[in-house]
Jmol script that loads the backbone (N, CA, C; Angstrom):
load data "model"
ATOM      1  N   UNK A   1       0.838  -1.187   0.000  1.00  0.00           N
ATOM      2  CA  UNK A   1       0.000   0.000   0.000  1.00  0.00           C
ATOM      3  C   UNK A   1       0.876   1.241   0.000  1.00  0.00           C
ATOM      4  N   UNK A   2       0.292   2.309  -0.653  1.00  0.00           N
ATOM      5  CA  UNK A   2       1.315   3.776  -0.791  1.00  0.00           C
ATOM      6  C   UNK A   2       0.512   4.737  -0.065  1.00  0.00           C
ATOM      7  N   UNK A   3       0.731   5.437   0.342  1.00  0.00           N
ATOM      8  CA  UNK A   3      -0.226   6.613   1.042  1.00  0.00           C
ATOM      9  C   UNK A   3      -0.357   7.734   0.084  1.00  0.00           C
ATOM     10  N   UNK A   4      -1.407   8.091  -0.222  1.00  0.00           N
ATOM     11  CA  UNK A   4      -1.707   9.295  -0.719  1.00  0.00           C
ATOM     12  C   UNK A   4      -2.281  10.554  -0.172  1.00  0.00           C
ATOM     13  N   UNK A   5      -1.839  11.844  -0.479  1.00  0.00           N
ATOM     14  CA  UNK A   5      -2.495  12.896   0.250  1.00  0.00           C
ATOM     15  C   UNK A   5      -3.332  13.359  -0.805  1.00  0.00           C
ATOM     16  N   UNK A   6      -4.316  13.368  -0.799  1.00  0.00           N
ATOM     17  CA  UNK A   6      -5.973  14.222  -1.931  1.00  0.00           C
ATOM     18  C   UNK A   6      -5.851  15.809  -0.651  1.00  0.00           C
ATOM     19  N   UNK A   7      -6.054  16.747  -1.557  1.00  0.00           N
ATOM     20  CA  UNK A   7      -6.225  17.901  -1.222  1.00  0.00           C
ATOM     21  C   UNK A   7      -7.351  18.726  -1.922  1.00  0.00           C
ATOM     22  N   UNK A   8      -8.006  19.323  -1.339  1.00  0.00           N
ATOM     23  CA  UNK A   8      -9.244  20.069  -2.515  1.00  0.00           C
ATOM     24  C   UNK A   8     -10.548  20.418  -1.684  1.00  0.00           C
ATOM     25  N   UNK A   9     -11.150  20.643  -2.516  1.00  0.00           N
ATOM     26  CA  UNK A   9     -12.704  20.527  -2.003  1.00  0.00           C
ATOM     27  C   UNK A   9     -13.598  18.997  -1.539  1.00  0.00           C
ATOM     28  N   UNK A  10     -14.730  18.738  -1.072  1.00  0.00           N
ATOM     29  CA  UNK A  10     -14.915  17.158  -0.992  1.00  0.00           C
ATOM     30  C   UNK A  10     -15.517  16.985  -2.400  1.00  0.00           C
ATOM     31  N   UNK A  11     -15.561  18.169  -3.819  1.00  0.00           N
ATOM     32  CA  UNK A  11     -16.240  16.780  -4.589  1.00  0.00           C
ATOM     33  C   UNK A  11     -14.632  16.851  -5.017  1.00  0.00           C
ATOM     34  N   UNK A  12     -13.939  17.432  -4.972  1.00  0.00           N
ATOM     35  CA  UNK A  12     -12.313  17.171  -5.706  1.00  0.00           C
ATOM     36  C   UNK A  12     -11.902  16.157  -5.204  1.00  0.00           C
ATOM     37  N   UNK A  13     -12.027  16.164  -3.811  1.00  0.00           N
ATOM     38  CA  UNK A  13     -11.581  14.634  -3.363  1.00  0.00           C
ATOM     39  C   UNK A  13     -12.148  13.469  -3.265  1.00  0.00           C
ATOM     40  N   UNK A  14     -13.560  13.602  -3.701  1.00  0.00           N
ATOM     41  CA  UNK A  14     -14.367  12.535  -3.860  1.00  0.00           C
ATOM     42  C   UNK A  14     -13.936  12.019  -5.171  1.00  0.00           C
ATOM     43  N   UNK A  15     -13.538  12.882  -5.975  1.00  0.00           N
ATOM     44  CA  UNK A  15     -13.342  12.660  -7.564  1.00  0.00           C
ATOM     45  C   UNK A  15     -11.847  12.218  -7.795  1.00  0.00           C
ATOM     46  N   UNK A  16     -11.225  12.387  -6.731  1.00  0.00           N
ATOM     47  CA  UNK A  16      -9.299  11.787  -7.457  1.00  0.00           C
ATOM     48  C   UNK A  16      -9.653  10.971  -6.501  1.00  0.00           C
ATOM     49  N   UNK A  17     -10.628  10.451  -5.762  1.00  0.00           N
ATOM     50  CA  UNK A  17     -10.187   9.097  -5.040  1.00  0.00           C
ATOM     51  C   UNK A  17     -11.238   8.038  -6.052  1.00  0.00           C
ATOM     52  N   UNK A  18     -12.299   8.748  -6.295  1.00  0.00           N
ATOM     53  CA  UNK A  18     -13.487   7.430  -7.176  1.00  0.00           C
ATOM     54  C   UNK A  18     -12.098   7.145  -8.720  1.00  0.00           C
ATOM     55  N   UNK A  19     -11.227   8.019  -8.836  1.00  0.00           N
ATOM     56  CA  UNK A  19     -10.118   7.690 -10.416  1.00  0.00           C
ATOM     57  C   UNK A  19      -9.034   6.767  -9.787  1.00  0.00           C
ATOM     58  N   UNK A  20      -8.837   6.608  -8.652  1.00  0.00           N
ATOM     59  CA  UNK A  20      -7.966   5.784  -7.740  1.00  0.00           C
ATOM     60  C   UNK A  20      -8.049   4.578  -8.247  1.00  0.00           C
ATOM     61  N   UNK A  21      -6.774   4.214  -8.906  1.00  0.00           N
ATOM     62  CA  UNK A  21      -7.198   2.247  -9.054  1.00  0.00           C
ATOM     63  C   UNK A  21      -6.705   1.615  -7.706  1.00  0.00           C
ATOM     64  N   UNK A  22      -7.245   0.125  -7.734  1.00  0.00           N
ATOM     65  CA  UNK A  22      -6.494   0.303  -6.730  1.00  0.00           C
ATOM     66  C   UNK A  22      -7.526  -0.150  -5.669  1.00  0.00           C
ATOM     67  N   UNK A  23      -7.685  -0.786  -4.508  1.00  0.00           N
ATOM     68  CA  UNK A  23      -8.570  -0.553  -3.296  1.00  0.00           C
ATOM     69  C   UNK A  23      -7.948   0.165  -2.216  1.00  0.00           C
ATOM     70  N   UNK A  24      -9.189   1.084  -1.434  1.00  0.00           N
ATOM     71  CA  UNK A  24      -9.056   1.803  -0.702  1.00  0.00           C
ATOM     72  C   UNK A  24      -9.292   1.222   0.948  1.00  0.00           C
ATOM     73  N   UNK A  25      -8.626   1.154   1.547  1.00  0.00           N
ATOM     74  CA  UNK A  25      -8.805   0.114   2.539  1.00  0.00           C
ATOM     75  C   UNK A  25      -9.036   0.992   4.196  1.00  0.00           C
ATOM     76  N   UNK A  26      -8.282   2.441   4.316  1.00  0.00           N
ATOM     77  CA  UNK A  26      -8.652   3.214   5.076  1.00  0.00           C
ATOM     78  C   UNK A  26      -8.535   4.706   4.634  1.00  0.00           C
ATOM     79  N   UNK A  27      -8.958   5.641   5.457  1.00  0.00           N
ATOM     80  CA  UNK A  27      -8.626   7.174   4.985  1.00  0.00           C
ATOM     81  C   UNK A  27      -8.502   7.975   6.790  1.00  0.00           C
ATOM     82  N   UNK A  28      -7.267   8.741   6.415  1.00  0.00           N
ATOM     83  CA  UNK A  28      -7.689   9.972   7.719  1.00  0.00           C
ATOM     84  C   UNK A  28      -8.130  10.991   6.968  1.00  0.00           C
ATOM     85  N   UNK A  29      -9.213  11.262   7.664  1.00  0.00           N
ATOM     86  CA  UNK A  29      -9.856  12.681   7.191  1.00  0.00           C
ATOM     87  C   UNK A  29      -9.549  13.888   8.006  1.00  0.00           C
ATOM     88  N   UNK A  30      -9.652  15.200   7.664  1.00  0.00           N
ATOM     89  CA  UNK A  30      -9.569  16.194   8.397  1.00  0.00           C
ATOM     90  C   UNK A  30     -10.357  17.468   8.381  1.00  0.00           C
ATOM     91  N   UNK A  31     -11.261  17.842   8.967  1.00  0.00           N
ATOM     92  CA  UNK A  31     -12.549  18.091   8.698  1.00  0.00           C
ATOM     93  C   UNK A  31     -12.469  19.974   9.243  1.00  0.00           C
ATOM     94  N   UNK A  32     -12.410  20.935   8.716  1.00  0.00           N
ATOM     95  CA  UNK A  32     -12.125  22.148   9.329  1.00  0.00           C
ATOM     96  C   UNK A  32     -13.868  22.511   9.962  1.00  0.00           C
ATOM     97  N   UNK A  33     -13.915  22.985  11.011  1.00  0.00           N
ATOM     98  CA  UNK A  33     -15.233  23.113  11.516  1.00  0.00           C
ATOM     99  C   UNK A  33     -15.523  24.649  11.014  1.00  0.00           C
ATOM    100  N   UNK A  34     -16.516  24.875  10.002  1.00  0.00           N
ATOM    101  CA  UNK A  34     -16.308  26.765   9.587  1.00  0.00           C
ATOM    102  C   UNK A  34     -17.656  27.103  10.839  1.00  0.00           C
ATOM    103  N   UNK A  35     -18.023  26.001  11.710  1.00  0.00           N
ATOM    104  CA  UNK A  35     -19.550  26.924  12.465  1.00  0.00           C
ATOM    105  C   UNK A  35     -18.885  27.266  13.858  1.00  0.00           C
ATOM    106  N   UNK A  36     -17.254  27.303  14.192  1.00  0.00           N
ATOM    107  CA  UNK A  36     -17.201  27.980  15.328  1.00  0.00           C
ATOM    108  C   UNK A  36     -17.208  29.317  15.538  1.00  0.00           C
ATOM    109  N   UNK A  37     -17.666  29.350  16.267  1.00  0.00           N
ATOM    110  CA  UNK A  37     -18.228  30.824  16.778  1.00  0.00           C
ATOM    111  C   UNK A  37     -17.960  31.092  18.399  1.00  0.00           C
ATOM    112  N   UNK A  38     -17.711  32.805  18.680  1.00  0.00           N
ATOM    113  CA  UNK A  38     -17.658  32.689  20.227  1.00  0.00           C
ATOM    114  C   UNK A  38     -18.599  31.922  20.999  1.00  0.00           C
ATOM    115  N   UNK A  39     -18.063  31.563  22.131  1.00  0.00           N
ATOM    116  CA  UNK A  39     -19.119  31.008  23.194  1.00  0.00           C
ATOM    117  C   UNK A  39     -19.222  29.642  23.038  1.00  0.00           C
ATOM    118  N   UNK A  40     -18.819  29.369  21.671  1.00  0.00           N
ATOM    119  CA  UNK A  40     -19.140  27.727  21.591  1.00  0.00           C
ATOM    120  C   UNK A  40     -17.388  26.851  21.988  1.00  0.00           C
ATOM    121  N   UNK A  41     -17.911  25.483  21.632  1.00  0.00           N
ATOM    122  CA  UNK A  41     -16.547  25.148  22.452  1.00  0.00           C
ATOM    123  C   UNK A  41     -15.365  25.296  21.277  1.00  0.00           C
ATOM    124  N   UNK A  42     -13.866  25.304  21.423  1.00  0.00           N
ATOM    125  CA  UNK A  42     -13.102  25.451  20.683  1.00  0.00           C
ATOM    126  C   UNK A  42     -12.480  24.445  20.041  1.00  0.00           C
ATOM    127  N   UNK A  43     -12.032  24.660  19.126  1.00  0.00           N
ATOM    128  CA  UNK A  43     -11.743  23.253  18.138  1.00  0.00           C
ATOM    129  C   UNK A  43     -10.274  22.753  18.795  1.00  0.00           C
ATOM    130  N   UNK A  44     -10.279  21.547  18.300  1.00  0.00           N
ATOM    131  CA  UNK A  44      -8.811  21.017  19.557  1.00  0.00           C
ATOM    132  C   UNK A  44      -7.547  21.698  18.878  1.00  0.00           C
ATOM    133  N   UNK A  45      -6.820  21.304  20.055  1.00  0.00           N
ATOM    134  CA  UNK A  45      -5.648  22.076  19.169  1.00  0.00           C
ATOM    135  C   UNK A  45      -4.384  21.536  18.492  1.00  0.00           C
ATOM    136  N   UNK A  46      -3.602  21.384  18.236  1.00  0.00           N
ATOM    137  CA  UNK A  46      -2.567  20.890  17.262  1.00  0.00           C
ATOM    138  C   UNK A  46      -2.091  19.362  18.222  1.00  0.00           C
ATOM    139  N   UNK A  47      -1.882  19.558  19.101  1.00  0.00           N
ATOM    140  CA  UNK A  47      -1.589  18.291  19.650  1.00  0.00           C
ATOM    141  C   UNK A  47      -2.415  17.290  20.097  1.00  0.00           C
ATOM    142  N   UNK A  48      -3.583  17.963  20.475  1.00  0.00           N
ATOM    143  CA  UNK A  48      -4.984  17.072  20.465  1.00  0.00           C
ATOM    144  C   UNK A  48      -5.354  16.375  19.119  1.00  0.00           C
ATOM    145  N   UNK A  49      -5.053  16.848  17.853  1.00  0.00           N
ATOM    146  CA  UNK A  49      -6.012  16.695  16.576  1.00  0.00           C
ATOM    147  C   UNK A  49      -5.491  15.164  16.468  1.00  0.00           C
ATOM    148  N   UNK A  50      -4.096  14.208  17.089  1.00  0.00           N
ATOM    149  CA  UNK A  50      -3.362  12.990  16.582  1.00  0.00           C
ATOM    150  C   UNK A  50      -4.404  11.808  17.355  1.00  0.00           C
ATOM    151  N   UNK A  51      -4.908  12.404  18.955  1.00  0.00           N
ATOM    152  CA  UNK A  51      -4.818  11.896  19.691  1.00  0.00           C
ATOM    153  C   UNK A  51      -6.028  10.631  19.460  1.00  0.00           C
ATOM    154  N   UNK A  52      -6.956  10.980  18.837  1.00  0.00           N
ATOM    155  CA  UNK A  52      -7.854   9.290  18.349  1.00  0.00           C
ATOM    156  C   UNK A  52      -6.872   8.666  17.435  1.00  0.00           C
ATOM    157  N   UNK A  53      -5.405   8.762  17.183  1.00  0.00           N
ATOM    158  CA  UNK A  53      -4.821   7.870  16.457  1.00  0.00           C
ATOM    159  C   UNK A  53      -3.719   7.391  17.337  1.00  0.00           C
ATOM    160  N   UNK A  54      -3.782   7.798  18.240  1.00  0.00           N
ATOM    161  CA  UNK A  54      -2.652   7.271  19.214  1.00  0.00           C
ATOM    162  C   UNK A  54      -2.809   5.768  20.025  1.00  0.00           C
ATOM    163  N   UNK A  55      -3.514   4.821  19.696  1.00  0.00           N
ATOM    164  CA  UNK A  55      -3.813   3.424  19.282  1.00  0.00           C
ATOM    165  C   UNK A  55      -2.751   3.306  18.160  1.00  0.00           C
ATOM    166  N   UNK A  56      -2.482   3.934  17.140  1.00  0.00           N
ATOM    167  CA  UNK A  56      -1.976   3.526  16.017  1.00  0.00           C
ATOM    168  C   UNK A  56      -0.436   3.581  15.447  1.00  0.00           C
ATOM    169  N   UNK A  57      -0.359   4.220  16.675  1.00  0.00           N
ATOM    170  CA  UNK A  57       1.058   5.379  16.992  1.00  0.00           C
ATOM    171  C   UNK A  57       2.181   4.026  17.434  1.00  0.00           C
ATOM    172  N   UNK A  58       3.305   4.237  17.641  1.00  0.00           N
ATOM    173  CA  UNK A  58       4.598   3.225  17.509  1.00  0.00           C
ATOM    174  C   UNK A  58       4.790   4.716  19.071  1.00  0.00           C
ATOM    175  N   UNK A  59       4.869   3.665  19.999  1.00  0.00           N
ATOM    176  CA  UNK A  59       5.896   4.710  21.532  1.00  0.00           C
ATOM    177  C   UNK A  59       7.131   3.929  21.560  1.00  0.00           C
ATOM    178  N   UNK A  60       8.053   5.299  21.921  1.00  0.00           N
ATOM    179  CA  UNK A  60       9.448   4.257  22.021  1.00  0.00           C
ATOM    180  C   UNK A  60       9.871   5.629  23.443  1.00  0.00           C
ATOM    181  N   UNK A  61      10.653   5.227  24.079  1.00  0.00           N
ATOM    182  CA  UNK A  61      11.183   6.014  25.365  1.00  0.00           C
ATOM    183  C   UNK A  61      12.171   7.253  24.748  1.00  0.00           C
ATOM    184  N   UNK A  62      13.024   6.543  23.921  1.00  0.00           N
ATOM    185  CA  UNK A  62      14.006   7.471  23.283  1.00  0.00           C
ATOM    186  C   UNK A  62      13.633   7.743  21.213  1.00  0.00           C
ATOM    187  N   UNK A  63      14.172   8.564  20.936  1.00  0.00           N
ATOM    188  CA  UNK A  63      14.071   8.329  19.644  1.00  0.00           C
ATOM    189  C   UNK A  63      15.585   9.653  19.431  1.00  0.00           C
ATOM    190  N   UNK A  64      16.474   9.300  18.682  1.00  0.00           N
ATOM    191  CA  UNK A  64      17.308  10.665  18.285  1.00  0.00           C
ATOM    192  C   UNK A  64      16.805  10.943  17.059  1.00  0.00           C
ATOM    193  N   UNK A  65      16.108  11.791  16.676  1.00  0.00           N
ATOM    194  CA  UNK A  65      15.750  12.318  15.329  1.00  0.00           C
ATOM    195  C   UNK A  65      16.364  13.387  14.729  1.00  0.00           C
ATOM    196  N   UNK A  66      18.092  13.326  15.206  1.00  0.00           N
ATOM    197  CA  UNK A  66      18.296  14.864  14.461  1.00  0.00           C
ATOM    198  C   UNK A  66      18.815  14.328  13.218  1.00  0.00           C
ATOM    199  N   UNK A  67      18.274  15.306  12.348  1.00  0.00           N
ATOM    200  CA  UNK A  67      19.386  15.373  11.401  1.00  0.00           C
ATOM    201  C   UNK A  67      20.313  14.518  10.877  1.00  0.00           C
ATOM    202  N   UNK A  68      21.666  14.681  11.820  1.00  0.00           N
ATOM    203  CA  UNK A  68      22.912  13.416  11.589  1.00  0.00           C
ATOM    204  C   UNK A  68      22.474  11.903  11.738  1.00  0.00           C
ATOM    205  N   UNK A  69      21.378  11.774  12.887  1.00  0.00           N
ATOM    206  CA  UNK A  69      21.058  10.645  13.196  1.00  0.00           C
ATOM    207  C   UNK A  69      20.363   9.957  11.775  1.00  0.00           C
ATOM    208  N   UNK A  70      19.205  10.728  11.254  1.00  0.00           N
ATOM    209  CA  UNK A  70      18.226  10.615  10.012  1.00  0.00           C
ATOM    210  C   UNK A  70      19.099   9.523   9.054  1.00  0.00           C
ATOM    211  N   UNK A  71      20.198  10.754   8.980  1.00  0.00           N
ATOM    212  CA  UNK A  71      20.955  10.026   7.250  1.00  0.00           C
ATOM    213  C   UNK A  71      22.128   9.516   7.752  1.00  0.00           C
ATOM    214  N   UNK A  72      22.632   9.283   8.941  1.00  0.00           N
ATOM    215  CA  UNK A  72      23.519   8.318   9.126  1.00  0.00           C
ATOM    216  C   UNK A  72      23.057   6.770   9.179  1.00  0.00           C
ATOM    217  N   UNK A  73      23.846   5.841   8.283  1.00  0.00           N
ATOM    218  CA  UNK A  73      23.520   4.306   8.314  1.00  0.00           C
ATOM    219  C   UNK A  73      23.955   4.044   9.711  1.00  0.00           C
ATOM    220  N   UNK A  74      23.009   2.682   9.999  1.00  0.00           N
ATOM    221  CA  UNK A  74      23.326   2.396  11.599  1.00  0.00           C
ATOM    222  C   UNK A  74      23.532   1.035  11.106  1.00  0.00           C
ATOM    223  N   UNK A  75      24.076   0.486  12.440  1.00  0.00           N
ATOM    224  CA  UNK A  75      24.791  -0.822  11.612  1.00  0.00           C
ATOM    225  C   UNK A  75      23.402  -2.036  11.117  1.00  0.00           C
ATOM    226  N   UNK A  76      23.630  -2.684  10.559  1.00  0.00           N
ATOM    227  CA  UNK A  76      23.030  -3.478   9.773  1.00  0.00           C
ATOM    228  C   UNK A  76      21.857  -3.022   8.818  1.00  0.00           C
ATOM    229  N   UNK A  77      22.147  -1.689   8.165  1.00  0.00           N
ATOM    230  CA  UNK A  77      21.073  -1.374   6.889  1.00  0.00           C
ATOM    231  C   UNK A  77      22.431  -1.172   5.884  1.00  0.00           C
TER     232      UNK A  77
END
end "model"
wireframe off; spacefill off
backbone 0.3
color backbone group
């Protein structure tokens, strides 16, 4: 499976996914709410938006993600 990102309106993305060969087996969606308004509650915020996928998520204690670490080979690749 390859991941694809569809960007657009929903019939744009209804329409490059129905041209999709191929089966579609899951999708994350991301849904902008345009009816908030004061007083009502606020939309979550950047670190909240993962968190119904954090079932899906890989935890590790450490991770070095800089940079050198990225594109340095580690032994056995």
């Amino acid at each position: 499976m390859n991941p694809v990102v569809l960007r657009g309106t929903k019939q744009e993305i209804a329409a490059k996914l129905i041209g999709m060969h191929g089966e579609v087996s899951e999708a994350i969606v991301f849904v902008g709410d345009s009816s908030f308004a004061p007083g009502t509650a606020a939309p979550l915020a950047n670190e909240d938006m993962f968190a119904e996928m954090s079932s899906h998520m890989v935890k590790v204690d450490f991770v070095d993600d800089s940079r050198e670490n990225i594109y340095t080979r580690q032994v056995g690749e």
